[in-house]
N, CA, C and O atoms as CSV, one atom per row, in Angstrom:
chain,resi,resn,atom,element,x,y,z
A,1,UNK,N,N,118.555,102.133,52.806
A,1,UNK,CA,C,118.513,101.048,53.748
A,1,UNK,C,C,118.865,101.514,55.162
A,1,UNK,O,O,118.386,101.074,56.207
A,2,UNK,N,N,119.813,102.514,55.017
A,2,UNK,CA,C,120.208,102.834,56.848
A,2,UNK,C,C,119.032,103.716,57.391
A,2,UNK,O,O,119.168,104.059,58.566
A,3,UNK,N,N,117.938,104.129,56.769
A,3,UNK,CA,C,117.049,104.718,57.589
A,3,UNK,C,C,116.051,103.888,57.651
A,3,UNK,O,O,115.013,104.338,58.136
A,4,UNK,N,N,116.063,102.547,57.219
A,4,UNK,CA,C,114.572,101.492,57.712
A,4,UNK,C,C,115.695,101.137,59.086
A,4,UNK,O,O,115.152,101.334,60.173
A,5,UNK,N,N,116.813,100.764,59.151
A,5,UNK,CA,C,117.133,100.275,60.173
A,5,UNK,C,C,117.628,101.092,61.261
A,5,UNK,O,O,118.224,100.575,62.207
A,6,UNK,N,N,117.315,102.929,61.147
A,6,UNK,CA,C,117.010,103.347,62.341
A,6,UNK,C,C,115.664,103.729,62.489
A,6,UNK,O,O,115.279,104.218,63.551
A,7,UNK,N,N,114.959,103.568,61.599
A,7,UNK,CA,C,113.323,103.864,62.221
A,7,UNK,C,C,113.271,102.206,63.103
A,7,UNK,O,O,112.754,102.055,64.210
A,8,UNK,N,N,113.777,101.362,62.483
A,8,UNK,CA,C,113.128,99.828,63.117
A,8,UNK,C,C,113.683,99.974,64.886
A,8,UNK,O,O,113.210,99.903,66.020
A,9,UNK,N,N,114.980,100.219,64.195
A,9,UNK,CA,C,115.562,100.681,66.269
A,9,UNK,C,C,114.741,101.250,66.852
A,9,UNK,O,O,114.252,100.620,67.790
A,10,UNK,N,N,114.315,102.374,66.648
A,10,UNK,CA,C,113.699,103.723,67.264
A,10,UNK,C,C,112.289,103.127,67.931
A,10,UNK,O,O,111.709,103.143,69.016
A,11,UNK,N,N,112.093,102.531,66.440
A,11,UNK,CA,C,110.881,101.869,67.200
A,11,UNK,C,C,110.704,100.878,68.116
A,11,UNK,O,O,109.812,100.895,68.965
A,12,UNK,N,N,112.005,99.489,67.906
A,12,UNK,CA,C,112.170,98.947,68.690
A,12,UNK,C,C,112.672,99.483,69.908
A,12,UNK,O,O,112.538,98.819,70.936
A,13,UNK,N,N,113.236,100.603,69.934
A,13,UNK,CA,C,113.504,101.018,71.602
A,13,UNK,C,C,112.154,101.733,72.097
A,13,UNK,O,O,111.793,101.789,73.273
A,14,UNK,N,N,111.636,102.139,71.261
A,14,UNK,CA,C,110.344,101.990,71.939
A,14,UNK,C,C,109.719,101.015,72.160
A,14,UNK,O,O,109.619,100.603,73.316
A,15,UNK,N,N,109.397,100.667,71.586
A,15,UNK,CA,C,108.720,99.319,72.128
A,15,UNK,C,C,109.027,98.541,73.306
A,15,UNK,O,O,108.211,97.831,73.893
A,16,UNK,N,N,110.161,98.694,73.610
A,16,UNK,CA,C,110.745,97.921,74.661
A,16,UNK,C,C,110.458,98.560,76.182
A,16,UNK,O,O,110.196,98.034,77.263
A,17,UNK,N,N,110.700,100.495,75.578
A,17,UNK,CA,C,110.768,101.073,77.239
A,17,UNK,C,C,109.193,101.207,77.074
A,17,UNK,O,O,108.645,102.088,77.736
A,18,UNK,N,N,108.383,100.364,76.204
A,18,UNK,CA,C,106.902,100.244,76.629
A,18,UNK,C,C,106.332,99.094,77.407
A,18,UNK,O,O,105.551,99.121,78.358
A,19,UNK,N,N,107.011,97.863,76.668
A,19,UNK,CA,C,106.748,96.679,77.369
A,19,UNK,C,C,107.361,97.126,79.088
A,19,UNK,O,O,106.996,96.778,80.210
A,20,UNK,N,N,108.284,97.914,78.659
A,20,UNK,CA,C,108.896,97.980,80.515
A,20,UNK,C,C,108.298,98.419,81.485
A,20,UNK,O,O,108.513,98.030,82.633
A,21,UNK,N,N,107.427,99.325,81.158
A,21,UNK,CA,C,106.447,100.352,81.480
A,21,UNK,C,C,105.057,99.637,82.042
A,21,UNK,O,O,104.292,99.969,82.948
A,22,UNK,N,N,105.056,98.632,81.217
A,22,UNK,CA,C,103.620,97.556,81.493
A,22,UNK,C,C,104.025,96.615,82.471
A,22,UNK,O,O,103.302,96.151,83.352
A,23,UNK,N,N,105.468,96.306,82.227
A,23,UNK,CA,C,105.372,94.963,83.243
A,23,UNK,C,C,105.917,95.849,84.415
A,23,UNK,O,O,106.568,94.957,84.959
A,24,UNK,N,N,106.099,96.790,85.092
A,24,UNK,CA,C,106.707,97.636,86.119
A,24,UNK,C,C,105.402,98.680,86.434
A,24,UNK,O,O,104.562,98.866,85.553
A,25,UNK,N,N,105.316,99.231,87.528
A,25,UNK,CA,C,104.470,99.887,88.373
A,25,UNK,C,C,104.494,101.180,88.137
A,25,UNK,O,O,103.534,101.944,88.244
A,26,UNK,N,N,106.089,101.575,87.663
A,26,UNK,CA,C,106.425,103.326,87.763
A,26,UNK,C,C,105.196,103.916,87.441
A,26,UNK,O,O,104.864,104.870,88.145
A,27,UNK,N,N,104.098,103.408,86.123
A,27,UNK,CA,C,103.654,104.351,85.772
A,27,UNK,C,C,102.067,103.534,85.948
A,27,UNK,O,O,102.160,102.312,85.838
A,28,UNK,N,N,100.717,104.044,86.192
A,28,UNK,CA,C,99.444,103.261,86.341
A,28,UNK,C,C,99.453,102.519,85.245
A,28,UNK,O,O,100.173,102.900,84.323
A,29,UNK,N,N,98.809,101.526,85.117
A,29,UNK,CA,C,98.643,100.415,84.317
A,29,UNK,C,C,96.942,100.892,83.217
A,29,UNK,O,O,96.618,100.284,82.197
A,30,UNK,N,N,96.259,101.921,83.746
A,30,UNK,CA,C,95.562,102.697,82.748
A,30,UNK,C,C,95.964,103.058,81.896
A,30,UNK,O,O,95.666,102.857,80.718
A,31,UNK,N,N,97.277,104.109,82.699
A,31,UNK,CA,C,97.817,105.242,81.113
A,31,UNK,C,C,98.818,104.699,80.243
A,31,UNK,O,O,99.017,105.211,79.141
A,32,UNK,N,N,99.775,103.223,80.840
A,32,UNK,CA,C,100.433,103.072,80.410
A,32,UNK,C,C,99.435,102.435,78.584
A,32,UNK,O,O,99.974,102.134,77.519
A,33,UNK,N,N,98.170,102.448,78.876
A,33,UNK,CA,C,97.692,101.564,77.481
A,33,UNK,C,C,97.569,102.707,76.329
A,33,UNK,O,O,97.647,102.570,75.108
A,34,UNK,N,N,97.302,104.164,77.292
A,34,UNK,CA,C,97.557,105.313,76.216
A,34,UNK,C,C,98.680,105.975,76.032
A,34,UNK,O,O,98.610,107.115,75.573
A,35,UNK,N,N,100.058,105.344,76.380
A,35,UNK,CA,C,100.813,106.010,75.354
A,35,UNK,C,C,101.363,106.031,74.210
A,35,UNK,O,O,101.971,107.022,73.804
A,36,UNK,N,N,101.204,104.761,73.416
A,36,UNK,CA,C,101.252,104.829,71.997
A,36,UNK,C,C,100.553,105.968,71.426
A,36,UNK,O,O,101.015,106.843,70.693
A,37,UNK,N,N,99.152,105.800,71.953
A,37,UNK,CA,C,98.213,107.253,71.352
A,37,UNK,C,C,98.978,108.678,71.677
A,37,UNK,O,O,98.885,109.763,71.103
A,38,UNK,N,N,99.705,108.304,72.723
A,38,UNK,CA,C,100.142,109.727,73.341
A,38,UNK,C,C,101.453,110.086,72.492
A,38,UNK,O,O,101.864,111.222,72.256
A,39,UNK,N,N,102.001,108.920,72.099
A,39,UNK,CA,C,102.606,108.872,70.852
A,39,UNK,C,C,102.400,109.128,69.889
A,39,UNK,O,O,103.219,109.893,69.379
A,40,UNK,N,N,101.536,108.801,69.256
A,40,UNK,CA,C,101.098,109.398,67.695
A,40,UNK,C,C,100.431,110.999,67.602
A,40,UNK,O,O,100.486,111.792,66.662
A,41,UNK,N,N,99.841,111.133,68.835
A,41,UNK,CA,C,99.742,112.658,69.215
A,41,UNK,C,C,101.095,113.970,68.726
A,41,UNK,O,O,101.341,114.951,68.024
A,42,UNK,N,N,101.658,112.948,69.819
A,42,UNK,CA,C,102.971,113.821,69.762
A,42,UNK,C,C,103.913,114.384,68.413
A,42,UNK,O,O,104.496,115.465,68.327
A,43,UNK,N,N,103.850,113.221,67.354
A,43,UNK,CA,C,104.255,112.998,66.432
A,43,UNK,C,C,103.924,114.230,65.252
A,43,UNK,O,O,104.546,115.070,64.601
A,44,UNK,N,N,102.234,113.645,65.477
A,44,UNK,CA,C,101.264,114.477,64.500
A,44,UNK,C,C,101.687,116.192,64.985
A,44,UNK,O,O,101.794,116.985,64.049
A,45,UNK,N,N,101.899,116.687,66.309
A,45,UNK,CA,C,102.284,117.910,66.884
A,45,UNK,C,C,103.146,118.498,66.368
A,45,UNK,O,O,103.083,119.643,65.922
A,46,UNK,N,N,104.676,117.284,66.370
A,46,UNK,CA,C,105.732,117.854,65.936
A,46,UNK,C,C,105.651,118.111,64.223
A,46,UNK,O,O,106.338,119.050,63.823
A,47,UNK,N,N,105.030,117.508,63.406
A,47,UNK,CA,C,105.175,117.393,62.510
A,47,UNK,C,C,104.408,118.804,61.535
A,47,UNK,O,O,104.795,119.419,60.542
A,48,UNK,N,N,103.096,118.907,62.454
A,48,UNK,CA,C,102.618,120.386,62.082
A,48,UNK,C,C,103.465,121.929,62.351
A,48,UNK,O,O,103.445,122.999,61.744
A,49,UNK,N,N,104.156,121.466,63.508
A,49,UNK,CA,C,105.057,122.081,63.968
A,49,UNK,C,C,105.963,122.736,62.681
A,49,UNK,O,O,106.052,123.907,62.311
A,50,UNK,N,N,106.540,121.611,62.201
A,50,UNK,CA,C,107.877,121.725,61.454
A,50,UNK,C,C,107.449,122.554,60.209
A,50,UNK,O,O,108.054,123.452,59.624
A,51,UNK,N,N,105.920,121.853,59.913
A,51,UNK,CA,C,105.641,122.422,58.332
A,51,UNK,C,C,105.401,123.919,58.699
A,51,UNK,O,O,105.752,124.783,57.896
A,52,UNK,N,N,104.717,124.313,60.080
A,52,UNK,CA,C,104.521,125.576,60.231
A,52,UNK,C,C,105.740,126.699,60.211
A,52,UNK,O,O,105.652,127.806,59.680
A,53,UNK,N,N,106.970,126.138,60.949
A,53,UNK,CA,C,107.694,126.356,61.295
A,53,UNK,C,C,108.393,126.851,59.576
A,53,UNK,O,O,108.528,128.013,59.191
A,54,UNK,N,N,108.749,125.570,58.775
A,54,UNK,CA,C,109.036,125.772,57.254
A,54,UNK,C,C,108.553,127.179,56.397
A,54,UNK,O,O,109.235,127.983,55.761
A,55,UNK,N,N,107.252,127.130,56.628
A,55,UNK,CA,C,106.230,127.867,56.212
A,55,UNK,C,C,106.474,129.226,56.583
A,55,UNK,O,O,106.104,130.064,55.761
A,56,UNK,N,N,107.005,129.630,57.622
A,56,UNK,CA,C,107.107,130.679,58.214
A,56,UNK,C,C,108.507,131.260,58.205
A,56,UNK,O,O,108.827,132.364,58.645
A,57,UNK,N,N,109.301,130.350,57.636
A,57,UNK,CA,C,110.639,130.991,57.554
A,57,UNK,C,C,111.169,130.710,56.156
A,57,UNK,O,O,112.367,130.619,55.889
A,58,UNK,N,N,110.040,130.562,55.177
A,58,UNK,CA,C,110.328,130.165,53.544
A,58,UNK,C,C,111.378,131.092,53.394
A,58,UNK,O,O,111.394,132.277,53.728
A,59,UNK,N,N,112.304,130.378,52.820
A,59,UNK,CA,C,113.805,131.612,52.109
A,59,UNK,C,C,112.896,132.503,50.508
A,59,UNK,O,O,112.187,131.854,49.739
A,60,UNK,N,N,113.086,133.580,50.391
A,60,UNK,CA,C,112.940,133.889,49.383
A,60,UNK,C,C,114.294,134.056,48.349
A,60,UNK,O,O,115.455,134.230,48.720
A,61,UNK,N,N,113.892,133.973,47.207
A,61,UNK,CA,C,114.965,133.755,46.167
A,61,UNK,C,C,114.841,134.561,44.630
A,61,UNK,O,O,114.569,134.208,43.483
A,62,UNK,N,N,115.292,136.150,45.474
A,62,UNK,CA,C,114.967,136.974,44.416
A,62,UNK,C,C,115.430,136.410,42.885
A,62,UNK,O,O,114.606,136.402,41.970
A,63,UNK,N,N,116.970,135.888,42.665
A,63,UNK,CA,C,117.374,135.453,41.643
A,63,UNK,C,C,116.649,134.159,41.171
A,63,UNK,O,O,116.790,133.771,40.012
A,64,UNK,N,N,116.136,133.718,41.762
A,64,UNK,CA,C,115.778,132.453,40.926
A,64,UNK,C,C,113.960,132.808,40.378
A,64,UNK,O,O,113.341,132.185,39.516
A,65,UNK,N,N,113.494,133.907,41.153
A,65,UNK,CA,C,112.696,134.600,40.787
A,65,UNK,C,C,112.539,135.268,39.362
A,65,UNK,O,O,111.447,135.456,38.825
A,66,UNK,N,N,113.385,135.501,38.984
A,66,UNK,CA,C,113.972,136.714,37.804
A,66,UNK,C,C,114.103,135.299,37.088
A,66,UNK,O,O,113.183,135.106,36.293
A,67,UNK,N,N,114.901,134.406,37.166
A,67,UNK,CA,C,115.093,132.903,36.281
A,67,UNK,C,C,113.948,132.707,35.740
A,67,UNK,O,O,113.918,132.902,34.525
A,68,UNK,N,N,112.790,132.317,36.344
A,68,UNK,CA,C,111.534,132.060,36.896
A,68,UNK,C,C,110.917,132.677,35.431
A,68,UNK,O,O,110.553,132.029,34.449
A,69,UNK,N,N,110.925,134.159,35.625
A,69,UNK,CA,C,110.061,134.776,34.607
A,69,UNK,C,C,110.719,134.430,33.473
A,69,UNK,O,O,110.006,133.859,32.648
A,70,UNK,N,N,112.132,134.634,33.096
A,70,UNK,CA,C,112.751,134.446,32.106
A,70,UNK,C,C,112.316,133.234,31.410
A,70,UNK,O,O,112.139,133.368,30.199
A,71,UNK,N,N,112.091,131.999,31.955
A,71,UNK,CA,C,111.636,130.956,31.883
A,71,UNK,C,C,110.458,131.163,31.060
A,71,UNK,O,O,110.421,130.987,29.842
A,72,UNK,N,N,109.558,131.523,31.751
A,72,UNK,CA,C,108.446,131.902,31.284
A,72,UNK,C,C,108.110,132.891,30.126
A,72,UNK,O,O,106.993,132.986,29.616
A,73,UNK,N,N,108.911,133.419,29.867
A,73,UNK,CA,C,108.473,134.538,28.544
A,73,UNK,C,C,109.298,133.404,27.643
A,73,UNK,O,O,108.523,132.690,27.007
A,74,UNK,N,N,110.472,133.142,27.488
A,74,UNK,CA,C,110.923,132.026,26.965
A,74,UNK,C,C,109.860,131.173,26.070
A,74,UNK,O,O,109.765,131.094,24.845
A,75,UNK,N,N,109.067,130.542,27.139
A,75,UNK,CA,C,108.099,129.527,26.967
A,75,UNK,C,C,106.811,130.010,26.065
A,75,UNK,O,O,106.266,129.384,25.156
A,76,UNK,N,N,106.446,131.468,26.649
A,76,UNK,CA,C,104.873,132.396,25.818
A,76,UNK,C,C,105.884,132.324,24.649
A,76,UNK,O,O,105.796,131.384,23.859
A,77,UNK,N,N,106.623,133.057,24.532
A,77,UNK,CA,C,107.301,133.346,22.997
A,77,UNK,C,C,107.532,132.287,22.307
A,77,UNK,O,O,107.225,132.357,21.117
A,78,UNK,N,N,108.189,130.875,22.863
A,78,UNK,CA,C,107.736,129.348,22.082
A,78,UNK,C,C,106.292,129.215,21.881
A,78,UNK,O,O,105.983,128.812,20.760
A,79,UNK,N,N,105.641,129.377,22.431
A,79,UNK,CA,C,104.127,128.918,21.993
A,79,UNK,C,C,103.959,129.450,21.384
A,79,UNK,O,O,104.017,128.866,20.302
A,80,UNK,N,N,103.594,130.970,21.247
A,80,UNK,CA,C,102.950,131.611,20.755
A,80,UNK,C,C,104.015,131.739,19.169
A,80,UNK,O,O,103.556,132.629,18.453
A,81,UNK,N,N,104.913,131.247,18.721
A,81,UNK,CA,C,105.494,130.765,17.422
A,81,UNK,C,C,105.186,129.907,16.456
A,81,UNK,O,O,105.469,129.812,15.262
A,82,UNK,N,N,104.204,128.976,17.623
A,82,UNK,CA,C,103.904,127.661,17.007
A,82,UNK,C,C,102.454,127.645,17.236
A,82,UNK,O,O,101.889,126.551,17.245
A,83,UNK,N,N,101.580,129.048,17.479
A,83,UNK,CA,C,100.440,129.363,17.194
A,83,UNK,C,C,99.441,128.929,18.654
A,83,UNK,O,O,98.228,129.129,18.702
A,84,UNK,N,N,99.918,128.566,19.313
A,84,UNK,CA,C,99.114,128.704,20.693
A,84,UNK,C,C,98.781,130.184,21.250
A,84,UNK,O,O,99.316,131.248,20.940
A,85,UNK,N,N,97.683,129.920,22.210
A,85,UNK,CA,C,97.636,131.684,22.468
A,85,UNK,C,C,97.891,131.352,23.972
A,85,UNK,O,O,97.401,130.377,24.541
A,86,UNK,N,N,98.702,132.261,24.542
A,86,UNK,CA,C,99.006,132.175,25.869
A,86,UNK,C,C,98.774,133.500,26.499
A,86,UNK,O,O,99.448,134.119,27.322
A,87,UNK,N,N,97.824,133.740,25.998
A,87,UNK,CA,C,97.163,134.738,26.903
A,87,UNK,C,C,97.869,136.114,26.665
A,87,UNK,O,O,98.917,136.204,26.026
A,88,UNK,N,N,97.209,137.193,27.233
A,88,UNK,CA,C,97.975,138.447,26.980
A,88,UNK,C,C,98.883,138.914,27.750
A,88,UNK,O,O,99.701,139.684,27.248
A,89,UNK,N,N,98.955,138.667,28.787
A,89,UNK,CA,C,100.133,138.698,29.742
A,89,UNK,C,C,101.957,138.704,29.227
A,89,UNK,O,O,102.840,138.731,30.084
């Protein structure tokens, strides 16, 4: 519940320093109709950003790696008990 009611703020403070923006001069009354878009731009930016960003600094995890296989032979050696073929690997 406490993060619908800071996205609703966030948005409501946007919204507001938008309406402010429209009824005031500071900014042309053209661009002020594209910045929501200039908004969702931005958004979509940061957000590729982050995954790239994620992506590029993935932790590796030798030990849970080694888990990983263990797991897995675990699992061929259950199957293959109970007559499945899991390949030759």
């Amino acid at each position: 519940m406490k993060h619908i009611f800071k996205i609703i703020t966030v948005l409501a403070a946007i919204s507001a320093v938008w309406a402010a923006l429209l009824e005031t001069s500071t900014v042309p009354h053209s661009y002020t109709w594209l910045l929501p878009i200039y908004l969702v731009v931005a958004l979509g930016c940061y957000g590729l950003f982050m995954v790239g960003y994620g992506l590029m600094f993935f932790p590796t995890c030798p030990q849970e790696a080694i888990l990983l296989q263990q797991d897995i032979m675990e699992a061929k050696e259950f199957l293959s008990k109970r007559g499945v073929d899991v390949g030759s690997d």
